[in-house]
C-alpha positions as CSV (number, residue, x, y, z in Angstrom):
1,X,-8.9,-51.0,-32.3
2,X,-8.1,-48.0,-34.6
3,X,-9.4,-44.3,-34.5
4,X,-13.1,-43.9,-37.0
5,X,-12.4,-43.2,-40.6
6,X,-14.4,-40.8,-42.7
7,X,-16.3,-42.6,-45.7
8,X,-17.7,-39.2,-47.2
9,X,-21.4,-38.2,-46.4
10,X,-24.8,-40.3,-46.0
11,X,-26.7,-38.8,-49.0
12,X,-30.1,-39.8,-46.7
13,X,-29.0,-37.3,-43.6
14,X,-25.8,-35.0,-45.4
15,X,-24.1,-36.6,-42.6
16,X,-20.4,-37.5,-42.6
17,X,-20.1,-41.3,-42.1
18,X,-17.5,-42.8,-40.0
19,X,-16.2,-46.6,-39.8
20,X,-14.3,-48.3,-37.7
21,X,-12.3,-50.3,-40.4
22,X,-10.9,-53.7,-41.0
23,X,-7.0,-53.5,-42.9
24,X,-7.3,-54.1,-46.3
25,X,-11.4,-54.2,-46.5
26,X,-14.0,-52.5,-48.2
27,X,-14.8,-49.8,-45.7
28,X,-10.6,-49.3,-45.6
29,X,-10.5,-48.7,-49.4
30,X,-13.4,-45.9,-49.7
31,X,-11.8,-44.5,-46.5
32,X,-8.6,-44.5,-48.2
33,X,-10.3,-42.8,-52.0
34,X,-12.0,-40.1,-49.8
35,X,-8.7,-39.3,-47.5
36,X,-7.0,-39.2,-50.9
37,X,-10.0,-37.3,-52.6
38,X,-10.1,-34.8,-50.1
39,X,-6.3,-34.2,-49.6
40,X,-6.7,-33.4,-53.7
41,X,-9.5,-30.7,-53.4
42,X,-7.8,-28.7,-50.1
43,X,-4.8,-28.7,-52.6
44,X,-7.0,-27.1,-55.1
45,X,-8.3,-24.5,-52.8
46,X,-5.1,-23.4,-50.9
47,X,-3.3,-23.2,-54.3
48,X,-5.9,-20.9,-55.8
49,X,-6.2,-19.2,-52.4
50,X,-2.6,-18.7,-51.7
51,X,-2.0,-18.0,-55.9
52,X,-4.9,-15.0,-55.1
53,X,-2.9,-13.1,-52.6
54,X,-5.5,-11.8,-50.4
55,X,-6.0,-14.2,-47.5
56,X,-6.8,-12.9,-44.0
57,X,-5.1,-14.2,-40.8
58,X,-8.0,-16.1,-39.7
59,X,-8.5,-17.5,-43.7
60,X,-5.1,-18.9,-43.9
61,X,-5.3,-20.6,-40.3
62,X,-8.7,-22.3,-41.5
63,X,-7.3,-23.7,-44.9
64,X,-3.6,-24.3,-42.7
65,X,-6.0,-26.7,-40.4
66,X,-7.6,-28.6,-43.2
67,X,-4.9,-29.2,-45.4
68,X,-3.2,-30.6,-42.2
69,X,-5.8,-32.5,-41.4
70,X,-6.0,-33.9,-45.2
71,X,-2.2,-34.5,-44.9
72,X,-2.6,-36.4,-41.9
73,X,-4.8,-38.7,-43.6
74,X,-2.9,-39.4,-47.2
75,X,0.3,-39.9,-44.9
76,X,-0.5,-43.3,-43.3
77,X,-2.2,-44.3,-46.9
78,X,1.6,-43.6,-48.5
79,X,3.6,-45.4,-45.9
80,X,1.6,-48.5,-46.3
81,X,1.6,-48.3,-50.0
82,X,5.4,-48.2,-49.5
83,X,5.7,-50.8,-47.0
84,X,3.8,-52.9,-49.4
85,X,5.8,-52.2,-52.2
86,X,8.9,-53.4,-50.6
């Protein structure tokens, strides 16, 4: 069985909701739109943070963790798109 995925926040609590998903399912694709919708917005910010110039040590580190994070989430999305494509 695979690792939870993040499905965005439970509007009742302001939770984040995790799901263990099924390939291909429903839960899969909104974990797959909110990987992909929060890889977009950490791109957003460490472009206009990094385009600012004036990022502390401990600034960069935390928006260097997130985007990683992000990136380890759109990664597996692209390879499968590829694999499917071929």
């Amino acid at each position: 069985m695979g690792e939870p995925r993040r499905l965005g926040f439970d509007t009742a609590t302001g939770k984040t909701a995790y799901a263990l998903t099924e390939p291909g399912g429903l839960l899969d694709g909104i974990a797959d739109i909110t990987a992909l919708q929060t890889a977009a917005a950490w791109h957003v910010l460490a472009a206009a943070m990094v385009e600012g110039g004036q990022l502390s040590g401990d600034e960069a580190a935390s928006v260097l963790a997130h985007v990683t994070e992000a990136l380890g989430a759109v990664l597996p999305i692209a390879a499968r798109v590829i694999d499917d494509a071929t």
